[in-house]
Predicted model as a PDB file, atoms N, CA, C, CB and O in Angstrom, pLDDT in the B-factor column:
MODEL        1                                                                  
ATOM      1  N   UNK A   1     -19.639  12.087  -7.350  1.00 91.00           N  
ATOM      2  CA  UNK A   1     -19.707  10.733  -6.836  1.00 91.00           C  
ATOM      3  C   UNK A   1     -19.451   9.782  -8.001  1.00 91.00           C  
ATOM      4  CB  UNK A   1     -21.089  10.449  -6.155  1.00 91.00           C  
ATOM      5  O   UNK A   1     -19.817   9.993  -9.157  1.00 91.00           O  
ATOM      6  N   UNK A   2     -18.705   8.585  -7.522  1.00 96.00           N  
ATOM      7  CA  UNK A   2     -18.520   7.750  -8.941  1.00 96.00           C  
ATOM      8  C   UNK A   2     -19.626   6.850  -8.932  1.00 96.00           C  
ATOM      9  CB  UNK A   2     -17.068   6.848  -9.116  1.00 96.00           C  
ATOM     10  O   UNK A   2     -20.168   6.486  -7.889  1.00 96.00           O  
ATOM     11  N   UNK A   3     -20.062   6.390 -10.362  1.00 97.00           N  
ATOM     12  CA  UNK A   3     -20.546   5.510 -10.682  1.00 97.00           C  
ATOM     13  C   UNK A   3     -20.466   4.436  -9.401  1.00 97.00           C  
ATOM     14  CB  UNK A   3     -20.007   5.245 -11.900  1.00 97.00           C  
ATOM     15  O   UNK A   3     -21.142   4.592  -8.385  1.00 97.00           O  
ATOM     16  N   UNK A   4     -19.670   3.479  -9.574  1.00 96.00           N  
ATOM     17  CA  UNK A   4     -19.275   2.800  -8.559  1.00 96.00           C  
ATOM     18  C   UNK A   4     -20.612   2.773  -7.183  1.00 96.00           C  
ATOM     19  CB  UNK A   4     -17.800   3.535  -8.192  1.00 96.00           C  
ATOM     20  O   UNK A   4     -21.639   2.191  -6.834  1.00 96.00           O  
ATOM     21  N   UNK A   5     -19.249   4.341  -6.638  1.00 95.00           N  
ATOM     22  CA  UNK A   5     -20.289   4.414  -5.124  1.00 95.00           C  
ATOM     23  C   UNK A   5     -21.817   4.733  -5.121  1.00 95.00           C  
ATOM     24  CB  UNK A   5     -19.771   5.630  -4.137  1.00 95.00           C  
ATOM     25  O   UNK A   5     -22.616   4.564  -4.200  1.00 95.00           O  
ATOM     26  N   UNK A   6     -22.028   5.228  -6.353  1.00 97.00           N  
ATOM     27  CA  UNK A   6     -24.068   5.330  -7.117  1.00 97.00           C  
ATOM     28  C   UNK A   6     -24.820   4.059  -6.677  1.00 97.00           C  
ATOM     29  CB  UNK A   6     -24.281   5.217  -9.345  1.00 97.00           C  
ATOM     30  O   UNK A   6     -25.811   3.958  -5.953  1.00 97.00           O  
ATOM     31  N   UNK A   7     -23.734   2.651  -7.609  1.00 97.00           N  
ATOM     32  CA  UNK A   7     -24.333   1.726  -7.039  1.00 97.00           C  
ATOM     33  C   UNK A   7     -24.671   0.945  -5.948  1.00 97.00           C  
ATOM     34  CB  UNK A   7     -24.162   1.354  -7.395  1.00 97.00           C  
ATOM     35  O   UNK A   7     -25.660   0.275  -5.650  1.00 97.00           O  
ATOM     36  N   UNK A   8     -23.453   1.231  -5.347  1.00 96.00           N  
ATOM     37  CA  UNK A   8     -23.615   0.655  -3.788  1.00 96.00           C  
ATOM     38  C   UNK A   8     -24.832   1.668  -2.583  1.00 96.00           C  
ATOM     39  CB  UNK A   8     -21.723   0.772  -3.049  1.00 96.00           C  
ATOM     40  O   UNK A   8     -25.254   1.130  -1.559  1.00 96.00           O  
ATOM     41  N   UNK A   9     -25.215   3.089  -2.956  1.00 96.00           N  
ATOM     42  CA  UNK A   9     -25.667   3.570  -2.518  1.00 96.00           C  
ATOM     43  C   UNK A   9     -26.866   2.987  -3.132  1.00 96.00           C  
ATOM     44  CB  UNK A   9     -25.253   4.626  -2.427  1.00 96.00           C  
ATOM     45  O   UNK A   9     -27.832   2.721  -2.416  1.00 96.00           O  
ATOM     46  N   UNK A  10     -26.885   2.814  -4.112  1.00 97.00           N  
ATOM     47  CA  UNK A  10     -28.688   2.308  -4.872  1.00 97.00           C  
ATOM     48  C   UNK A  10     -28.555   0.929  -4.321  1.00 97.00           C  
ATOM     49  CB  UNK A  10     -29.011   2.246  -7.090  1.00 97.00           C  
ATOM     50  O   UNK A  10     -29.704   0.493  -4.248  1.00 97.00           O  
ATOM     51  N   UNK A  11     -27.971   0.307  -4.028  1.00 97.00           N  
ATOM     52  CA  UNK A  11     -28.460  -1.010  -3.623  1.00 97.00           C  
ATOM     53  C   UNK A  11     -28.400  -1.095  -1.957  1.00 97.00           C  
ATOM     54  CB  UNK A  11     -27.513  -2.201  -4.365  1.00 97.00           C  
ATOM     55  O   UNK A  11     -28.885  -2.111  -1.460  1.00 97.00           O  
ATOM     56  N   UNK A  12     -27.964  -0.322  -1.270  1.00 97.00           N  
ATOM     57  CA  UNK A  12     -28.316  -0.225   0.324  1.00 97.00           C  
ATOM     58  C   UNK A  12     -29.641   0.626   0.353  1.00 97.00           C  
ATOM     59  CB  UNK A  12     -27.011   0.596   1.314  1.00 97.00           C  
ATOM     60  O   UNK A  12     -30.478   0.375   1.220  1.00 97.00           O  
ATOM     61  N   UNK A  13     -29.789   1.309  -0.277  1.00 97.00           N  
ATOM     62  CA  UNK A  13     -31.482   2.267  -0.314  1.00 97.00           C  
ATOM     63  C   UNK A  13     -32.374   1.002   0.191  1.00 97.00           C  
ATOM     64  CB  UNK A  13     -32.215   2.978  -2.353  1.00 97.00           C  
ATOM     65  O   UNK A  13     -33.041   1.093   1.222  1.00 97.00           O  
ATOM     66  N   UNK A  14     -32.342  -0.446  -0.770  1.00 98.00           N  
ATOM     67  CA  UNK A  14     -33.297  -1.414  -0.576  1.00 98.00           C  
ATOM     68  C   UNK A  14     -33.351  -1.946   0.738  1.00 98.00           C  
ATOM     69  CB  UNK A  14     -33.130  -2.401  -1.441  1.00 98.00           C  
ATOM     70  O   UNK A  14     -34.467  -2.353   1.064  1.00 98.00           O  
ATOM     71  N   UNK A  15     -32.424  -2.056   1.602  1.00 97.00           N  
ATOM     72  CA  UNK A  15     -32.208  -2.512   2.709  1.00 97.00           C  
ATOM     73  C   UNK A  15     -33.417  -2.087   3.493  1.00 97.00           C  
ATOM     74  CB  UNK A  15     -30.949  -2.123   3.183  1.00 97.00           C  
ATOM     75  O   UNK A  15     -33.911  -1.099   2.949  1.00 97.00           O  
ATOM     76  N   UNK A  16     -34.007  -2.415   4.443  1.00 98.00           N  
ATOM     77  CA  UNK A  16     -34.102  -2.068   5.688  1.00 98.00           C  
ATOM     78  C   UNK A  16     -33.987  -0.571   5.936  1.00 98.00           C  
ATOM     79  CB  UNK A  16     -33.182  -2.776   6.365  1.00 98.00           C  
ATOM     80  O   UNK A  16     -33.185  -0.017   5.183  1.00 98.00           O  
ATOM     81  N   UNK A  17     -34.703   0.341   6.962  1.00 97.00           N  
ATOM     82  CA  UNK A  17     -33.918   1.386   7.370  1.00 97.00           C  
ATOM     83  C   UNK A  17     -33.373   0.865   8.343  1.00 97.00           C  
ATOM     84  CB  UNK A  17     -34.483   2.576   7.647  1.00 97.00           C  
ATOM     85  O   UNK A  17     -32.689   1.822   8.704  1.00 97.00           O  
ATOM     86  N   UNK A  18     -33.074  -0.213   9.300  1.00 98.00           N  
ATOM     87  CA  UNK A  18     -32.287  -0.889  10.303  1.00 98.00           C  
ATOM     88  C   UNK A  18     -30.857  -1.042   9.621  1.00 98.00           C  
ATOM     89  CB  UNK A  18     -32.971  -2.338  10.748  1.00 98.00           C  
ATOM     90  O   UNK A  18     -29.796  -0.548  10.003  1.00 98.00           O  
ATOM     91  N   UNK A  19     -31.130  -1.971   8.354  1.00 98.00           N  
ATOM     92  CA  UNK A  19     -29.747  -2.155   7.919  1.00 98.00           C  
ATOM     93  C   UNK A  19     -28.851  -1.085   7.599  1.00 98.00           C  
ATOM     94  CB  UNK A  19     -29.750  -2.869   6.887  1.00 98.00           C  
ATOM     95  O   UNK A  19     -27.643  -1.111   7.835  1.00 98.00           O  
ATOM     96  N   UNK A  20     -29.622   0.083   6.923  1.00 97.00           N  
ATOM     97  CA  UNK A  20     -29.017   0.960   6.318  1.00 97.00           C  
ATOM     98  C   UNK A  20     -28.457   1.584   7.258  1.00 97.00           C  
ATOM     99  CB  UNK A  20     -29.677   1.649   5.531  1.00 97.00           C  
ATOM    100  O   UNK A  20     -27.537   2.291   6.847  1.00 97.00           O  
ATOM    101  N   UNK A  21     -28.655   1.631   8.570  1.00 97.00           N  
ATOM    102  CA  UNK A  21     -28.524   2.629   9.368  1.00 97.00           C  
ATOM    103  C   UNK A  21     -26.871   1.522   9.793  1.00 97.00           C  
ATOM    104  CB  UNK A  21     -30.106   3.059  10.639  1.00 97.00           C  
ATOM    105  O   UNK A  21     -25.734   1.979   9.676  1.00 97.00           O  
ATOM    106  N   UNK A  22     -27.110   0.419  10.157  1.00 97.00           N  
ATOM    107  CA  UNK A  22     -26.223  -0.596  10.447  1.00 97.00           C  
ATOM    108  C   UNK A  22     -24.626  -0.203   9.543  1.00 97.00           C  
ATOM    109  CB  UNK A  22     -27.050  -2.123   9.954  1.00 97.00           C  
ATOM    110  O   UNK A  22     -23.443   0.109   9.674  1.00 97.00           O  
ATOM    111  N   UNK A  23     -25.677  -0.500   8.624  1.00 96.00           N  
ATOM    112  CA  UNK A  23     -24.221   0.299   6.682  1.00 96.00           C  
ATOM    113  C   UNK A  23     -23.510   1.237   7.194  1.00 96.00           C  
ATOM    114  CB  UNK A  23     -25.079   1.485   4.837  1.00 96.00           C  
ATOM    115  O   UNK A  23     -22.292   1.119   7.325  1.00 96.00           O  
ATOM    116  N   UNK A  24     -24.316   2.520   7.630  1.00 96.00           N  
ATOM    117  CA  UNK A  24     -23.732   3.772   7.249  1.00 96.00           C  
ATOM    118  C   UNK A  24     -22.584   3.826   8.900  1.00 96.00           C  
ATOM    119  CB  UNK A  24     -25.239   5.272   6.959  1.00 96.00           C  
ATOM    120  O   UNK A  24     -21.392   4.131   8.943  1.00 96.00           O  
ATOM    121  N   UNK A  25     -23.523   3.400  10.101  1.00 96.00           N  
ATOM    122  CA  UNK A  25     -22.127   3.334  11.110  1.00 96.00           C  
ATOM    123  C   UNK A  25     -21.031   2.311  10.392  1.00 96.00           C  
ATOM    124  CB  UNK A  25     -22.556   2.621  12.861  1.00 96.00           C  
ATOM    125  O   UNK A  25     -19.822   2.534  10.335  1.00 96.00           O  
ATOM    126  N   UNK A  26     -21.616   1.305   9.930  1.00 95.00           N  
ATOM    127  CA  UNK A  26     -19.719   0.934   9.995  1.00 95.00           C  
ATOM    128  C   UNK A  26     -18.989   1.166   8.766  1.00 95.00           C  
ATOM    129  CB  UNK A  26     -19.293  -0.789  10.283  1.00 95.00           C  
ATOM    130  O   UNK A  26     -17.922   0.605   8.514  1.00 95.00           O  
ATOM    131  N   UNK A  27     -19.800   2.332   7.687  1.00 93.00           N  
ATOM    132  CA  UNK A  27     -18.759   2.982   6.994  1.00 93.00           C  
ATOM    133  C   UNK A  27     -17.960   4.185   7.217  1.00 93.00           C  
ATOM    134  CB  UNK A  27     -19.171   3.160   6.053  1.00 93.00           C  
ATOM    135  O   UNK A  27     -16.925   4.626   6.718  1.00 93.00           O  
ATOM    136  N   UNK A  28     -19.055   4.715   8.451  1.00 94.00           N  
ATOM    137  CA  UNK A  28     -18.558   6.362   9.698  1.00 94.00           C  
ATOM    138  C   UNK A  28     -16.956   5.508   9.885  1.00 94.00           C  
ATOM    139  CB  UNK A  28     -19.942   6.650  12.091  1.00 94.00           C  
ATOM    140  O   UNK A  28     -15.832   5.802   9.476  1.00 94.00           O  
ATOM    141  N   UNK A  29     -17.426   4.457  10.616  1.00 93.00           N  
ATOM    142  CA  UNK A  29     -16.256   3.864  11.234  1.00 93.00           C  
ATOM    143  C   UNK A  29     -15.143   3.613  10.568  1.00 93.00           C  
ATOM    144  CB  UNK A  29     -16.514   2.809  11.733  1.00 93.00           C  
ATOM    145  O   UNK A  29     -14.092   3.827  11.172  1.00 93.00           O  
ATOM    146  N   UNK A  30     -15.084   3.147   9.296  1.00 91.00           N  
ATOM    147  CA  UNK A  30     -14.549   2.090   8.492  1.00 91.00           C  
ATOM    148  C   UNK A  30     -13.400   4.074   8.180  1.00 91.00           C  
ATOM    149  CB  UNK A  30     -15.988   0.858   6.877  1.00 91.00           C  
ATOM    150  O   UNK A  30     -12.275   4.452   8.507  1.00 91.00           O  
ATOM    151  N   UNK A  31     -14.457   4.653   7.495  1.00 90.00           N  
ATOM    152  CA  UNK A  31     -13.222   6.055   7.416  1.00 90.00           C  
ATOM    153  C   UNK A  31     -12.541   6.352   8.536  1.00 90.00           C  
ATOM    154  CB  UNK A  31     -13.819   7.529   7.108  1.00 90.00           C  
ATOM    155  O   UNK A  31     -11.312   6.398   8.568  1.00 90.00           O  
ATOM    156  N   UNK A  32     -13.158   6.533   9.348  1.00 92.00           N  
ATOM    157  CA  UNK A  32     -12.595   7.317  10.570  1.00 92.00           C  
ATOM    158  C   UNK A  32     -11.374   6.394  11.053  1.00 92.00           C  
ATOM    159  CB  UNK A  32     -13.814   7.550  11.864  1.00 92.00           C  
ATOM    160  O   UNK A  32     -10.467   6.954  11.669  1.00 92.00           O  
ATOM    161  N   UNK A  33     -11.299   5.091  10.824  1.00 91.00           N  
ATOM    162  CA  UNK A  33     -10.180   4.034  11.401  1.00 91.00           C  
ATOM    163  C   UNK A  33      -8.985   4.834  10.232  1.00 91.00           C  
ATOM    164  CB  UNK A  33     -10.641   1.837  11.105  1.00 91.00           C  
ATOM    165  O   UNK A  33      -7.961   5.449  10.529  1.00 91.00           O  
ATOM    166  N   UNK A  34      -9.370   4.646   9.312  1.00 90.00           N  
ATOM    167  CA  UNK A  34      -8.320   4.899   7.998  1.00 90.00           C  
ATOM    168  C   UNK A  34      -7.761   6.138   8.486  1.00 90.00           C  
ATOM    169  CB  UNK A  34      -9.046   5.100   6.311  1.00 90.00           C  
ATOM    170  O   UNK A  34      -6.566   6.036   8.763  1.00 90.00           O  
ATOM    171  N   UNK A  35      -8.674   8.186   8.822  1.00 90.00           N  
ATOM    172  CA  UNK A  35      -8.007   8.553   8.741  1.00 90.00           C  
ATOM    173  C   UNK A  35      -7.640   8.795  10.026  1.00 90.00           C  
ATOM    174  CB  UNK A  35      -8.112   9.147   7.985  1.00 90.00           C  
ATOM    175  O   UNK A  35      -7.311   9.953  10.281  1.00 90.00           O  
ATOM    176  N   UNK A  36      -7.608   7.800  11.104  1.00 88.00           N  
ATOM    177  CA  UNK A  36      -6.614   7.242  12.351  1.00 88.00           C  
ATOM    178  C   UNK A  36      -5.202   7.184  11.842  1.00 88.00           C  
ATOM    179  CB  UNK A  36      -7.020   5.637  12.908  1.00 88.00           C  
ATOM    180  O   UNK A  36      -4.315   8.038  11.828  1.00 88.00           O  
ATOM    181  N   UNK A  37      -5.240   6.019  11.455  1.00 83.00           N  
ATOM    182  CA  UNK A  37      -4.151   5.735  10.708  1.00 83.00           C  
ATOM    183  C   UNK A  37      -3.476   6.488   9.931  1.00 83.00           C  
ATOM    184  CB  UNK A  37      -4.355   4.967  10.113  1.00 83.00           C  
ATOM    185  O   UNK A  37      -2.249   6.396   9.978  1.00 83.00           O  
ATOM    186  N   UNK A  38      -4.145   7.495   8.951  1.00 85.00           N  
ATOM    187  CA  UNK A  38      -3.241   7.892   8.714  1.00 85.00           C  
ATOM    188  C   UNK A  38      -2.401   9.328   9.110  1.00 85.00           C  
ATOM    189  CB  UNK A  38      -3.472   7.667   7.802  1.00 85.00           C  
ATOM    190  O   UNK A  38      -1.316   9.721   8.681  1.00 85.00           O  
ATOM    191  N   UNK A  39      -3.405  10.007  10.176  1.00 86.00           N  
ATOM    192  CA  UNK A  39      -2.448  11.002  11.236  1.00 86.00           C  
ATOM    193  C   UNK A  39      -1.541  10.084  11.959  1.00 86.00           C  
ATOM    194  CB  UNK A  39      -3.382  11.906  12.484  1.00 86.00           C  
ATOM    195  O   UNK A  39      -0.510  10.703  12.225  1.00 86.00           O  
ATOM    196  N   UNK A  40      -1.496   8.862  12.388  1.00 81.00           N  
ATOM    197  CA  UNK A  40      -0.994   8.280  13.100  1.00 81.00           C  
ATOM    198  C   UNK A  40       0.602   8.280  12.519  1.00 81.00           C  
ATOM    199  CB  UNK A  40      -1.770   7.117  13.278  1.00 81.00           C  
ATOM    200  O   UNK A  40       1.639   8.840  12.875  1.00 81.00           O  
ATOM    201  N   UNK A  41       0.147   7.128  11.179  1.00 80.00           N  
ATOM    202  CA  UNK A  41       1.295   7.165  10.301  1.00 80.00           C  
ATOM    203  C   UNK A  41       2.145   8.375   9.685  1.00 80.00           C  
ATOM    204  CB  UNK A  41       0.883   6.554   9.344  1.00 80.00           C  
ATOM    205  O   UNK A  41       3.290   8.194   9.271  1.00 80.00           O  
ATOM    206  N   UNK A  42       1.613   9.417   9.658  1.00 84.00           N  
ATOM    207  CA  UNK A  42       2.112  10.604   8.962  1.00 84.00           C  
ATOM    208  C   UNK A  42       2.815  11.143  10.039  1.00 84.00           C  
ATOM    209  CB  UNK A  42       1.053  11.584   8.315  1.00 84.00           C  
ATOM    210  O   UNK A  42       3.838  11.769   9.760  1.00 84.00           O  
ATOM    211  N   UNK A  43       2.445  11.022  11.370  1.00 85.00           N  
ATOM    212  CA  UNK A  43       3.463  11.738  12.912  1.00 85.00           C  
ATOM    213  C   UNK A  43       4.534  10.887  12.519  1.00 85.00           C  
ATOM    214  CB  UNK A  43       2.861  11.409  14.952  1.00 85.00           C  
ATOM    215  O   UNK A  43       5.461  11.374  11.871  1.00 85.00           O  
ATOM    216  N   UNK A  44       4.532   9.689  12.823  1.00 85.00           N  
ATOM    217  CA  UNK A  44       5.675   8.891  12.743  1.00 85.00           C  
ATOM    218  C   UNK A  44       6.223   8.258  11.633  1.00 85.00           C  
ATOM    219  CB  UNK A  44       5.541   8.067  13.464  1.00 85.00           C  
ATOM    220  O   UNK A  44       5.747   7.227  11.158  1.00 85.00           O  
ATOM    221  N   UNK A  45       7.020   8.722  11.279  1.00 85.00           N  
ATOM    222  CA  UNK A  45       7.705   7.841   9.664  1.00 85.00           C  
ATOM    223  C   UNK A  45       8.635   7.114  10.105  1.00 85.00           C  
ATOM    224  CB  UNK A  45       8.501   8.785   8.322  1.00 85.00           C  
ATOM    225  O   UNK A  45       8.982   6.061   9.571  1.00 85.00           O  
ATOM    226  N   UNK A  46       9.269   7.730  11.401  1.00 89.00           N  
ATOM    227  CA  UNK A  46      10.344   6.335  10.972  1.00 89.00           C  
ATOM    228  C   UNK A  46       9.867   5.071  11.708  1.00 89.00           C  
ATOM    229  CB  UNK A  46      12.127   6.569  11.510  1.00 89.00           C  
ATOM    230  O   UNK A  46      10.053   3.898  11.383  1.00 89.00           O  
ATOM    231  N   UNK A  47       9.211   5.566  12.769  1.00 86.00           N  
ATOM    232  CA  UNK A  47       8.370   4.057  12.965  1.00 86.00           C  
ATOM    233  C   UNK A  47       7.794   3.253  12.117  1.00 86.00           C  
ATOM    234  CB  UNK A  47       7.365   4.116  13.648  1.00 86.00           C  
ATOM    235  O   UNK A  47       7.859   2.054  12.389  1.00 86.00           O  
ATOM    236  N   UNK A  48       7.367   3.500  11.371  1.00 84.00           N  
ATOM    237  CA  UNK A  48       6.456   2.865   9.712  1.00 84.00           C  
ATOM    238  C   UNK A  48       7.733   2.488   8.961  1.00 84.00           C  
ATOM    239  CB  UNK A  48       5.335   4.342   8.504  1.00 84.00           C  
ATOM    240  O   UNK A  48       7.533   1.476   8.289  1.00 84.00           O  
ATOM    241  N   UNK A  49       8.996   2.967   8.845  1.00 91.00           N  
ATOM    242  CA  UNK A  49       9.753   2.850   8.505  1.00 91.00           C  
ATOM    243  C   UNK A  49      10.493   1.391   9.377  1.00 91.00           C  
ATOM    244  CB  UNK A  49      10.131   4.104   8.433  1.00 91.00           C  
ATOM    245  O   UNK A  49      10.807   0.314   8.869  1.00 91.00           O  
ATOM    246  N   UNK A  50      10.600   1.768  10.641  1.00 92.00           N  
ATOM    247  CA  UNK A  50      11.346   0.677  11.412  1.00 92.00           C  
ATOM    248  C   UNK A  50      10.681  -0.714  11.293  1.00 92.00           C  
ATOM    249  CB  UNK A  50      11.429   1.057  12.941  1.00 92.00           C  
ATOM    250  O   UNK A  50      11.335  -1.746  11.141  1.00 92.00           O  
ATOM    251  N   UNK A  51       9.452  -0.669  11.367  1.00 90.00           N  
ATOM    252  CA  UNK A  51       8.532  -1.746  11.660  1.00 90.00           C  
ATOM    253  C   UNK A  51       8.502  -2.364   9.953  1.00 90.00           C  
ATOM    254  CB  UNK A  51       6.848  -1.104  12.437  1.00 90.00           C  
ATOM    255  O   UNK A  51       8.182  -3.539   9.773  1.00 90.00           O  
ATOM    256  N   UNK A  52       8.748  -1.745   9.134  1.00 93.00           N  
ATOM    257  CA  UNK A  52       8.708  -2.333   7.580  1.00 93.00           C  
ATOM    258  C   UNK A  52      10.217  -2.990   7.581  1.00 93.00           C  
ATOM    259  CB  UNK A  52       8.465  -0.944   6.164  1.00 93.00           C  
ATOM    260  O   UNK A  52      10.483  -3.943   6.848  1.00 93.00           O  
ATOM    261  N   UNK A  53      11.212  -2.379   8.499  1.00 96.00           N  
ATOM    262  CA  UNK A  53      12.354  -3.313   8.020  1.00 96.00           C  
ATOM    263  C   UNK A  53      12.429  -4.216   9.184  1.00 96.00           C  
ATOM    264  CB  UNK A  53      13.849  -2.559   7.679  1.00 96.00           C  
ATOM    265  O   UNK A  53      13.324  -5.045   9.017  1.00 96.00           O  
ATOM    266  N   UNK A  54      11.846  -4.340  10.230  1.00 96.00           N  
ATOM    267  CA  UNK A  54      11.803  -5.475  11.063  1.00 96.00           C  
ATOM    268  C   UNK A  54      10.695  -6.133  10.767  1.00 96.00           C  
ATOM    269  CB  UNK A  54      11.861  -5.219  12.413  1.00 96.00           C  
ATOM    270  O   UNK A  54      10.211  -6.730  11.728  1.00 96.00           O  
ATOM    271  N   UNK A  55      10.107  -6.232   9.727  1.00 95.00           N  
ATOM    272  CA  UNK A  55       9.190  -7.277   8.859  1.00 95.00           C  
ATOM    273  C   UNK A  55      10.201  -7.927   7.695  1.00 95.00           C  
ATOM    274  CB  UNK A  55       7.743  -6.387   8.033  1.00 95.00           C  
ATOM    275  O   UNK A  55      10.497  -9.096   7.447  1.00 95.00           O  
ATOM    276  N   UNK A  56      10.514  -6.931   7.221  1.00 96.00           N  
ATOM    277  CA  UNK A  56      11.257  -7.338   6.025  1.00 96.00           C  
ATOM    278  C   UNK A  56      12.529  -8.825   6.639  1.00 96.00           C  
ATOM    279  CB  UNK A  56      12.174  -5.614   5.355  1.00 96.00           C  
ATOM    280  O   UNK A  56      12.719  -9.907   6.083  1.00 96.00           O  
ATOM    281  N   UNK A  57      13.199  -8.257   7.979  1.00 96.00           N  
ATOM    282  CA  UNK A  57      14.168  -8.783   8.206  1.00 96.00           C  
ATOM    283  C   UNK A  57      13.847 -10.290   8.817  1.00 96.00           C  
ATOM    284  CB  UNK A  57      14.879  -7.880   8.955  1.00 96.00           C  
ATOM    285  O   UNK A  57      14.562 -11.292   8.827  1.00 96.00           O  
ATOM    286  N   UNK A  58      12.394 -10.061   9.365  1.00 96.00           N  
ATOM    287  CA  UNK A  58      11.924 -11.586   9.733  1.00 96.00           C  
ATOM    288  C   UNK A  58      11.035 -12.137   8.540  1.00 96.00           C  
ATOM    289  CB  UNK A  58      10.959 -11.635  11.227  1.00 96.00           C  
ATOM    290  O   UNK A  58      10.158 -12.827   9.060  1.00 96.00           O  
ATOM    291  N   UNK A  59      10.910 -12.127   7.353  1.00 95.00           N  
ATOM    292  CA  UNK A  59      10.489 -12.916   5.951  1.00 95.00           C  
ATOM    293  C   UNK A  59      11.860 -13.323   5.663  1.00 95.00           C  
ATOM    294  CB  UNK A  59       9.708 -11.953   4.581  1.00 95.00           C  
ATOM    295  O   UNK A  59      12.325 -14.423   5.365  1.00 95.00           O  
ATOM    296  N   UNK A  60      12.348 -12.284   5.808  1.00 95.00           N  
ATOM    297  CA  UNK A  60      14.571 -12.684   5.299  1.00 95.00           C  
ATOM    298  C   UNK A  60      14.991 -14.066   6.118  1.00 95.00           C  
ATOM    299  CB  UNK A  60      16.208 -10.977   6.260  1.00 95.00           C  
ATOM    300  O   UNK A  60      15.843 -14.919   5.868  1.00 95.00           O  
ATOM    301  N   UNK A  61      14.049 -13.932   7.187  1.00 96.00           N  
ATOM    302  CA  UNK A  61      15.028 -15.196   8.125  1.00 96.00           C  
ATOM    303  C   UNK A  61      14.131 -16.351   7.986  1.00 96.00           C  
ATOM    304  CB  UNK A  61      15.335 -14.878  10.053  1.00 96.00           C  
ATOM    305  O   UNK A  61      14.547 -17.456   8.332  1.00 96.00           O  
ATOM    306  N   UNK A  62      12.461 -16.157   7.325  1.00 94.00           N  
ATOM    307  CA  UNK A  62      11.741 -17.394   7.249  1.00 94.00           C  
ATOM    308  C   UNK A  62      10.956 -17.440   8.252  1.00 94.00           C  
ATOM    309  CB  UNK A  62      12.480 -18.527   7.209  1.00 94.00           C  
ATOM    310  O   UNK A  62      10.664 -18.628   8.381  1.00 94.00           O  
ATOM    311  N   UNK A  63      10.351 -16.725   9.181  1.00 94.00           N  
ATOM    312  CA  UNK A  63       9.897 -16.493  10.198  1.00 94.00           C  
ATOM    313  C   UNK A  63       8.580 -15.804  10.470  1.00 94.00           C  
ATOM    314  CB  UNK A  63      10.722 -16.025  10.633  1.00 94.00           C  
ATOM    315  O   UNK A  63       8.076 -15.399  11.518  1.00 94.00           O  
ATOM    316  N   UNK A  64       7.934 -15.786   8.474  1.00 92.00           N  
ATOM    317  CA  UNK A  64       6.605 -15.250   8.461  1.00 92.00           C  
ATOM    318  C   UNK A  64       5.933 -16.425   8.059  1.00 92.00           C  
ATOM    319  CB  UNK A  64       6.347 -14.004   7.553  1.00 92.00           C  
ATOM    320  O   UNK A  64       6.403 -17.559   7.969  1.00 92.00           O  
ATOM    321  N   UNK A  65       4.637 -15.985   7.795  1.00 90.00           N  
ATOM    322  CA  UNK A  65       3.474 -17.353   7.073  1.00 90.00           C  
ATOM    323  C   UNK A  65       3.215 -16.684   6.367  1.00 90.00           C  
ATOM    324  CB  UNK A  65       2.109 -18.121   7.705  1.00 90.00           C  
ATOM    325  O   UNK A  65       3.500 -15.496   6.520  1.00 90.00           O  
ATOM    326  N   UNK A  66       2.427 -17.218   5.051  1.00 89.00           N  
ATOM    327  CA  UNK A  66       1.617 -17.078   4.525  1.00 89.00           C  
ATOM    328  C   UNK A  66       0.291 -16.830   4.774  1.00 89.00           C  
ATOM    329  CB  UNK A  66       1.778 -17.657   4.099  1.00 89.00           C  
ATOM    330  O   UNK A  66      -0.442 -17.724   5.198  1.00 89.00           O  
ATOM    331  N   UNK A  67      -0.216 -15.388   4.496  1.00 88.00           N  
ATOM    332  CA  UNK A  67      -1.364 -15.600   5.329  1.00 88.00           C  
ATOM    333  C   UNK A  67      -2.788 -16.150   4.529  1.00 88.00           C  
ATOM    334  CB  UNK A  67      -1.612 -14.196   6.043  1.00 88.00           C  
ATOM    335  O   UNK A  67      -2.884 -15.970   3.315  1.00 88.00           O  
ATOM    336  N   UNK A  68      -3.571 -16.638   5.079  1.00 88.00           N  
ATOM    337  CA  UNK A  68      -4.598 -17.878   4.916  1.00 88.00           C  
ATOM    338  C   UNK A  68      -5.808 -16.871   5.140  1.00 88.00           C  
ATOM    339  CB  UNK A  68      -4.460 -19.375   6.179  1.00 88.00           C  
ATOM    340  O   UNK A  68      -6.181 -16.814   6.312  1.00 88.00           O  
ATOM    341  N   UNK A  69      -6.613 -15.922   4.074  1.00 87.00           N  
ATOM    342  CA  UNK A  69      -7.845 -15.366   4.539  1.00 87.00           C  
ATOM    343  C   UNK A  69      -8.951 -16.210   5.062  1.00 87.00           C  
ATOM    344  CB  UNK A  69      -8.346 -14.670   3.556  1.00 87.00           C  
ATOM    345  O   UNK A  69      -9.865 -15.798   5.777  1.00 87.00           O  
ATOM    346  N   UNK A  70      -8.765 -17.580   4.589  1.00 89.00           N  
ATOM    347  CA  UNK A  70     -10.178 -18.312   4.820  1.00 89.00           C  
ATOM    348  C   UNK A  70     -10.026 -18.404   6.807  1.00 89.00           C  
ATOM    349  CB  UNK A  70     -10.229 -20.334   3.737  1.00 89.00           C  
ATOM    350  O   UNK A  70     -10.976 -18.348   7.587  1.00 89.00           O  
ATOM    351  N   UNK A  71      -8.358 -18.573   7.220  1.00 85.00           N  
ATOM    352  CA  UNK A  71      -8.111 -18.247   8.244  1.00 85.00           C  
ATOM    353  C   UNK A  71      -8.508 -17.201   9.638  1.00 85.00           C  
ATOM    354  CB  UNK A  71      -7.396 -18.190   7.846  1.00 85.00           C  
ATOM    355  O   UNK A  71      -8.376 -17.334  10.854  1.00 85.00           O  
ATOM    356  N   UNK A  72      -8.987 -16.255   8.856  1.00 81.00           N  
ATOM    357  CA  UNK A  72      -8.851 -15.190   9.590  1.00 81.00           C  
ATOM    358  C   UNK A  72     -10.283 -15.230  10.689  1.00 81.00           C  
ATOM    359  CB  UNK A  72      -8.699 -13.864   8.528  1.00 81.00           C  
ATOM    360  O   UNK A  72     -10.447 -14.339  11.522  1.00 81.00           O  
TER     361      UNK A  72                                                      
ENDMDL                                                                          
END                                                                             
């Protein structure tokens, strides 16, 4: 385990056992979305592929934003 994740585990210990329990589903979740994604992405390449150049081709034409996190 890294350093790093030591600390984040030592500082959710303090929580609550409500919170902690709160933590640990939406980090179950938080992986399980990722490795969604990435069987998802790994079946299909050229879709990941298509969809990167029909992004690319609408920034080319001016037709994206900038995106605004405070936005979201």
């Amino acid at each position: 385990m890294t350093t790093l994740l030591e600390q984040v585990f030592a500082e959710v210990s303090k929580l609550p056992p409500q919170e902690q329990d709160a933590f640990a589903a939406w980090l179950l979740e938080e992986l399980q979305s990722e490795a969604r994604w990435a069987r998802v992405l790994a079946a299909s390449p050229e879709t990941l592929t298509r969809l990167a150049k029909e992004a690319m081709l609408e920034y080319g034409a001016g037709r994206t934003e900038k995106l605004d996190p405070d936005k979201l």
